[in-house]
C-alpha positions in Angstrom: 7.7 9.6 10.4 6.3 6.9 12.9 6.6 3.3 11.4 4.1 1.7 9.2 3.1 -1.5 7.6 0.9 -1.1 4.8 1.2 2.0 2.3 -2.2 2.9 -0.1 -1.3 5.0 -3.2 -3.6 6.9 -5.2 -3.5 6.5 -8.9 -3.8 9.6 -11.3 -1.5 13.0 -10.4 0.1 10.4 -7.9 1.8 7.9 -10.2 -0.1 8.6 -13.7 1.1 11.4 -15.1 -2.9 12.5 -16.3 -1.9 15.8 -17.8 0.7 14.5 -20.1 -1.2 11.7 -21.1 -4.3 13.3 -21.8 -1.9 15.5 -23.8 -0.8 12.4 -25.9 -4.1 10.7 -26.2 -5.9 14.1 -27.7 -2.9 15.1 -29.8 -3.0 11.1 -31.3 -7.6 12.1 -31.5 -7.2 15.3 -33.2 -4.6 13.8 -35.3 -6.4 10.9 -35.9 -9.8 12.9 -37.4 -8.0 16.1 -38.5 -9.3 18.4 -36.2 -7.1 21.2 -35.8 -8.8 22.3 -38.4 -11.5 22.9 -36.8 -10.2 23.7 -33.6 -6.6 25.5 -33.7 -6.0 26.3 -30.1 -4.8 22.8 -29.2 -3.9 23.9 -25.7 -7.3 25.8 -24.9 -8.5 22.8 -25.8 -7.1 21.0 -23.3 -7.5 23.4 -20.3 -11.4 23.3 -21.2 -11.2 19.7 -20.5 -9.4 19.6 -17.8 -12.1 21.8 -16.4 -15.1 19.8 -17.0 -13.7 16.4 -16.4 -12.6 17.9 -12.6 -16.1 19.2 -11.9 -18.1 16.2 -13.3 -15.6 13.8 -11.6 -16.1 15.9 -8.4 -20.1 15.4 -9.0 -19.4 11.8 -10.2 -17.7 11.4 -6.8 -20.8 13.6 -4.7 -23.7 10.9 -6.7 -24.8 13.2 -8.7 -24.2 12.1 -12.0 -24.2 8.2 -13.9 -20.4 7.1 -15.2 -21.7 7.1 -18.9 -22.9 10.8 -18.5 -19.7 12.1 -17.0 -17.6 10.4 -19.6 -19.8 11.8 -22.6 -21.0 15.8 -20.7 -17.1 16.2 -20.4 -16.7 16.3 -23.9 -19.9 17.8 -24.7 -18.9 21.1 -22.5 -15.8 21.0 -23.5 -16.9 21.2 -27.4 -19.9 23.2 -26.7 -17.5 25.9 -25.2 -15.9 26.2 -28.6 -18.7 26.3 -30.5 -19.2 23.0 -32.0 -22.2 21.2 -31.5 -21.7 17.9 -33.4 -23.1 14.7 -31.8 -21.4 12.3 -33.7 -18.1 13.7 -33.6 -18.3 14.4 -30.0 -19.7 10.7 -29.4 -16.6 9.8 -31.7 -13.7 11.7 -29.8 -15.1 10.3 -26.2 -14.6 6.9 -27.4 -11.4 7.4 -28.9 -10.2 9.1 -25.6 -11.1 5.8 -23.2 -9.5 3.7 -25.4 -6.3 5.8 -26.3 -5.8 7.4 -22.8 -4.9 4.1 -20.9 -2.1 3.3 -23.5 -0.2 6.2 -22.7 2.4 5.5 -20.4 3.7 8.9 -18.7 4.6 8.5 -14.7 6.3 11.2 -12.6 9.6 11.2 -12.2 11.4 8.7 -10.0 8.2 6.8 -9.7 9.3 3.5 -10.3 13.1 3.9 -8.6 10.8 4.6 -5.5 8.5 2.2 -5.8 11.0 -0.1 -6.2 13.0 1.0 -3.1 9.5 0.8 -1.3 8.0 -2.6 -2.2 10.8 -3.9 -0.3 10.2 -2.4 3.2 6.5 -2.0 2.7 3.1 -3.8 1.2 1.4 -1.5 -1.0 -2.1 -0.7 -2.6 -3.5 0.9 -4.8 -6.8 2.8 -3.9 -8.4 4.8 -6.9 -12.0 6.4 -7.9 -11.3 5.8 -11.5 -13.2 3.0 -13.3 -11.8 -0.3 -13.1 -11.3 -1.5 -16.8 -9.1 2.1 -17.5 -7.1 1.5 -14.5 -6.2 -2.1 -15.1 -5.1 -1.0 -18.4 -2.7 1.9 -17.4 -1.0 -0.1 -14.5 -0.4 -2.9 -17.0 0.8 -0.7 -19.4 3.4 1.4 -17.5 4.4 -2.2 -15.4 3.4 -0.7 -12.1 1.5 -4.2 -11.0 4.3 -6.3 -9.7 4.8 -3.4 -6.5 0.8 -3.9 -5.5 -0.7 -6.5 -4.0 -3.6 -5.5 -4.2 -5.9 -2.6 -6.5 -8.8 -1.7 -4.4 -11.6 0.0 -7.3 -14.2 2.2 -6.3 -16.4 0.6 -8.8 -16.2 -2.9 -7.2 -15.8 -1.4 -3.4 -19.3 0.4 -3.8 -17.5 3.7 -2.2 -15.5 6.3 -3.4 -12.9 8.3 -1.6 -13.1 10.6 0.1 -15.6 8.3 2.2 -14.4 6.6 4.6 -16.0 3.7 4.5 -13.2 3.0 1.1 -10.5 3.5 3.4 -12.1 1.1 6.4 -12.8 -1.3 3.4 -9.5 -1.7 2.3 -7.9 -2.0 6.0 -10.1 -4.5 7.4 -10.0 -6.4 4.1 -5.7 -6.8 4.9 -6.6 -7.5 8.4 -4.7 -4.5 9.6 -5.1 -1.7 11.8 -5.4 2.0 11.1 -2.1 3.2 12.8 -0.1 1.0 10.6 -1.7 2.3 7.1 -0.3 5.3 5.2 -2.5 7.1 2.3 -0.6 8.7 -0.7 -1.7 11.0 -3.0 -2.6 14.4 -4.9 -5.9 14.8 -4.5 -6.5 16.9 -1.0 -10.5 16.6 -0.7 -10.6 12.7 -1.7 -6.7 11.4 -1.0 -6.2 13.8 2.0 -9.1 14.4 4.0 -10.7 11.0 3.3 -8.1 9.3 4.5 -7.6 11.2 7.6 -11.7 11.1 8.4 -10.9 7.7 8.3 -8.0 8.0 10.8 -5.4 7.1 8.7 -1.8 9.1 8.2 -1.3 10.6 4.9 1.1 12.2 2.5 -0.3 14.7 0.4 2.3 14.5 -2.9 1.9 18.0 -4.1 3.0 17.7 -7.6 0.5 20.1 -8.8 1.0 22.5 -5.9 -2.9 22.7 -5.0 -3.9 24.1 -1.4 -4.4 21.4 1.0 -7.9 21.7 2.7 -6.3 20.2 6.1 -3.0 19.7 7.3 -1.7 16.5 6.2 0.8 14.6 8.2 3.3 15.0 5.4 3.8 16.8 2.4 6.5 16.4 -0.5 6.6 18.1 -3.4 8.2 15.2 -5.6 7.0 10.9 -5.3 10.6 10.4 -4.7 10.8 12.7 -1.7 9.0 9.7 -0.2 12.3 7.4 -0.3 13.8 10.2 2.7 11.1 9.8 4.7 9.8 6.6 5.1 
C-alpha cells in the first residue's frame, strides 16, 4: 500500500468486540432481574437484538429516528417479538444495557499488539457514529486512548458516516490532505463507502465477513493483518 500519514479507525466490530460484549452485558441484565425465567432462549434473545439495533441504527444514521427512541424501540421490538409487553421492565433492561455495555472490555484479537506497532509509524483517530458518553467509556475502559489523538463523535461533529462531510471534518480539522488519510473499519455502507465518497483510501477489516458494497482499497480478514501491510 502507498504511504500514509494519518490512519482513522472505526470503533465497534473494528476494535470493540460489540457481539461479545453485548453478550456479557445482557447475560450480567437477565442475571441481574432473573429473566431467564421468562425468556429461556438466551441466544434468540440476542439475535433479535442484534436485528433491531442494526436497523434503527441504520435509520438513526438515515434521520429518521431521535437517539432516545432508537435506544428504547430496540428493546421494545426485540421484547415485543417474544411476546412480552411490559413497559417498565423494558424501560428497566434499556437502562441497564447503556450503563453495563461500556464496562465490558472485549477487543479482537491482536488489537492492542497492532495498535501498539502502529502508533509508532502513524497518528491515529478514532471516527465513530456511536454516542459520545458510551464511547468515551469503552475506550477508557479497555485503555485504547493513549494510541488516539484524537476521537472525532458524530454527536459533536453534527454528521454521521457514511457522509462525507464527517470524513472532510476530521481532515481539515488535522490540517491534512486526503491522499495521506486511511479509514478503517467493518462497516461497508458507513466505514467503506463513506470514506471513499469522500476520497479517502480505506481498509475494510472483515471480521464479520459481510459483502462489501464497493471495492475497498484493502481488505483483511483479521485487525492484525494490518501490521503486514502498512
Amino acid at each position: 500500500m502507498k504511504t500514509y500519514k494519518h490512519l482513522f479507525f472505526d470503533l465497534d466490530n473494528t476494535l470493540w468486540d460489540f457481539q461479545a460484549n453485548a453478550r456479557e452485558a445482557f447475560l450480567d441484565i437477565f442475571q441481574q432481574l432473573g429473566l431467564f425465567d421468562r425468556i429461556p432462549d438466551f441466544n434468540r434473545f440476542l439475535e433479535l437484538y442484534e436485528k433491531y439495533n442494526e436497523h434503527l441504527w441504520t435509520e438513526y444514521r438515515k434521520g429518521r429516528i431521535k437517539k432516545d427512541h432508537m435506544r428504547t424501540e430496540r428493546m421494545v421490538m426485540t421484547f415485543g417479538e417474544l411476546n412480552i409487553d411490559d413497559r417498565e421492565l423494558i424501560s428497566r433492561v434499556s437502562e441497564l444495557y447503556v450503563n453495563t455495555s461500556p464496562q465490558k472490555t472485549n477487543l479482537f484479537p491482536g488489537v492492542h499488539e497492532t495498535l501498539k506497532y502502529l502508533s509508532a509509524k502513524y497518528k491515529m483517530y478514532i471516527l465513530t457514529n456511536g454516542f459520545s458518553e458510551i464511547q468515551v467509556r469503552k475506550i477508557q475502559n479497555c485503555g485504547l486512548q493513549g494510541y488516539f489523538s484524537k476521537l472525532f463523535m458524530a454527536e459533536m461533529v453534527g454528521y454521521q458516516k457514511p457522509d462525507r462531510r464527517f470524513f472532510e471534518y476530521a481532515v481539515k480539522s488535522l490540517h491534512a490532505h486526503k491522499e495521506d488519510c486511511l479509514m478503517i473499519g467493518d462497516d461497508p455502507e458507513a466505514d467503506i463507502r463513506g470514506a471513499w465518497n469522500a476520497g479517502i483510501d480505506q481498509v475494510f477489516c472483515n471480521t464479520l465477513k459481510k459483502k462489501s458494497i464497493i471495492e475497498p482499497t484493502r481488505e483483511i480478514q483479521e485487525i492484525s493483518e494490518l501490521q503486514h501491510i502498512l
